[in-house]
TORROGU-480899 format. One record per residue (C-alpha): residue in three letters; residue number from 1; x, y, z. Coordinates in steps of 0.1 Angstrom, whole numbers. Layout:
N
type|seq|px|py|pz
Ala|NUM|X|Y|Z
...
# end
This chain:
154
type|seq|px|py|pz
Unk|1|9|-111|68
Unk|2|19|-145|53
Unk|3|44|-170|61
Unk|4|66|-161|34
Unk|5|61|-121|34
Unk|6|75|-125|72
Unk|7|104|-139|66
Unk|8|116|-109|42
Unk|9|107|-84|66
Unk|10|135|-79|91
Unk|11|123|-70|121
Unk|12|152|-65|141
Unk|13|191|-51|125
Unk|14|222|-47|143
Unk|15|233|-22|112
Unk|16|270|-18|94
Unk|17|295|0|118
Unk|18|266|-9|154
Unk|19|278|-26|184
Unk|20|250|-43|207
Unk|21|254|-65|236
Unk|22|226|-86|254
Unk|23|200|-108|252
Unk|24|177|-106|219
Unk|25|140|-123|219
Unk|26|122|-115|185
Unk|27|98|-131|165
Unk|28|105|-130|126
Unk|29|139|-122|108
Unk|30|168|-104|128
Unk|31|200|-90|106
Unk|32|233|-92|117
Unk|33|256|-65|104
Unk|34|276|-52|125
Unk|35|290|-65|157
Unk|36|269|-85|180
Unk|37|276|-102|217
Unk|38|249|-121|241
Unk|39|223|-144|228
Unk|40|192|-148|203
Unk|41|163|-165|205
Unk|42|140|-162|178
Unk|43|108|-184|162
Unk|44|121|-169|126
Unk|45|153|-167|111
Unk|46|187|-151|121
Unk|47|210|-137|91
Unk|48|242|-129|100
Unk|49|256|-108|67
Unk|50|291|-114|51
Unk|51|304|-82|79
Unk|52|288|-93|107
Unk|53|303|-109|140
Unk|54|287|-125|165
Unk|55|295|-142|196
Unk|56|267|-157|213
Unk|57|241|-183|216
Unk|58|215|-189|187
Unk|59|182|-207|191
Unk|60|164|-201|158
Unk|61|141|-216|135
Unk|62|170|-213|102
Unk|63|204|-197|109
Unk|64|222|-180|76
Unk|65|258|-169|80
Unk|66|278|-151|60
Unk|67|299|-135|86
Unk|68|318|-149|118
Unk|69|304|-167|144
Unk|70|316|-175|181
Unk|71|293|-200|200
Unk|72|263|-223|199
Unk|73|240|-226|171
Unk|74|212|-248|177
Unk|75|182|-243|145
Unk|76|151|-262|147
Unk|77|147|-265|108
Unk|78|183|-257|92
Unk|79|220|-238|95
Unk|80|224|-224|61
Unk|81|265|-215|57
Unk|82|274|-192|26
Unk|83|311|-195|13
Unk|84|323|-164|36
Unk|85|309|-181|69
Unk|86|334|-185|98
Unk|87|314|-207|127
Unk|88|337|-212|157
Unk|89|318|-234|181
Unk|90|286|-261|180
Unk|91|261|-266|153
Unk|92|229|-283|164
Unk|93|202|-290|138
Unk|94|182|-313|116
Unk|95|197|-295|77
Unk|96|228|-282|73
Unk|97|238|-264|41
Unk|98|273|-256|34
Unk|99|290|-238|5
Unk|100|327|-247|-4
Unk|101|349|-223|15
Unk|102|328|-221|48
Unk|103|352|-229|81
Unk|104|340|-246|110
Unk|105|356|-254|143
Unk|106|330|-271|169
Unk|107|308|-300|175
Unk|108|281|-306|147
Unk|109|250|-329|154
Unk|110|229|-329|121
Unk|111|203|-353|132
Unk|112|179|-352|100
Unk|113|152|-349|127
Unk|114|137|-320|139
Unk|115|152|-307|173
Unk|116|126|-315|197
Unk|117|128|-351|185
Unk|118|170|-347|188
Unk|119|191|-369|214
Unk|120|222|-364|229
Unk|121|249|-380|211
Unk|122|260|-407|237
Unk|123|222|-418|236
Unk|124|228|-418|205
Unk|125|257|-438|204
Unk|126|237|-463|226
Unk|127|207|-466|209
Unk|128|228|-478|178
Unk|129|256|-496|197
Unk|130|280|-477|177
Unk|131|316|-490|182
Unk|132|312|-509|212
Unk|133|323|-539|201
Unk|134|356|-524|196
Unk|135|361|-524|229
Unk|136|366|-560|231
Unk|137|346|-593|236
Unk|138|316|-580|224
Unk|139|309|-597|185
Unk|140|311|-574|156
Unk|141|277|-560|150
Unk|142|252|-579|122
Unk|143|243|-565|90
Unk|144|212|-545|100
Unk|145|185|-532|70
Unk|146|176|-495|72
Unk|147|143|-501|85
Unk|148|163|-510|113
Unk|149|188|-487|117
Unk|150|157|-462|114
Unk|151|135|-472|140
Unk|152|168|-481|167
Unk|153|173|-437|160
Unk|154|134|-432|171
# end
């Protein structure tokens, strides 16, 4: 199969009315309708419908929600929100897509750069010097180009 014919067929479905707990491993697209607690790990893409709720940990290729979520989320290509979403907890990942309406209540790192390439954000911080001459004595920081600014995030 192609790239794109795997990503419409679901391989894994936690169906309308289901309730599973544990630990998922797949490869390709894994629905989320119904209830759903543990964690996913997945080279594809997760789709939690507008009825589905999950609590767990997500590491995914993309992430689409619809539903609820309760935990981390950590995509290595992009978190797709649709206007339904409910995300309570972190949101790692290089795209984020959100529609008006989503809610969010966690942590989100949208570094622009794949994940493997992704730093913590007090390196982060460091690498760019990022308010620390607020905290006194230290001279306001000079105008810097965005070549600059681009290769101090590297």
């Amino acid at each position: 199969m192609g790239h794109e014919t795997d990503e419409l067929v679901i391989n894994s479905l936690v169906g309308t009315g289901s309730f599973f707990r544990g630990d998922i491993n797949t490869r390709g697209l894994l629905r989320i309708d119904g209830d759903y607690a543990g964690s996913i790990k997945t080279t594809g893409k997760i789709l939690i419908g507008m009825n589905g709720r999950a609590e767990c940990e997500v590491q995914a290729a993309t992430v689409v929600i619809g539903g609820a979520v309760r935990g981390v989320i950590e995509a290595s290509q992009k978190v797709i929100l649709l206007s339904s979403a409910v995300v309570i907890g972190d949101i790692y990942a290089p795209r984020l897509v959100a529609e008006e309406g989503v809610l969010i209540d966690g942590l989100m790192q949208i570094s622009g750069v794949p994940m493997e390439m992704r730093i913590t954000p007090e390196q982060y911080r460091k690498k760019r010097g990022l308010f620390g001459w607020l905290r006194g004595g230290d001279e306001a920081p000079a105008e810097e180009t965005l070549e600059d600014l681009k290769s101090q995030v590297r």
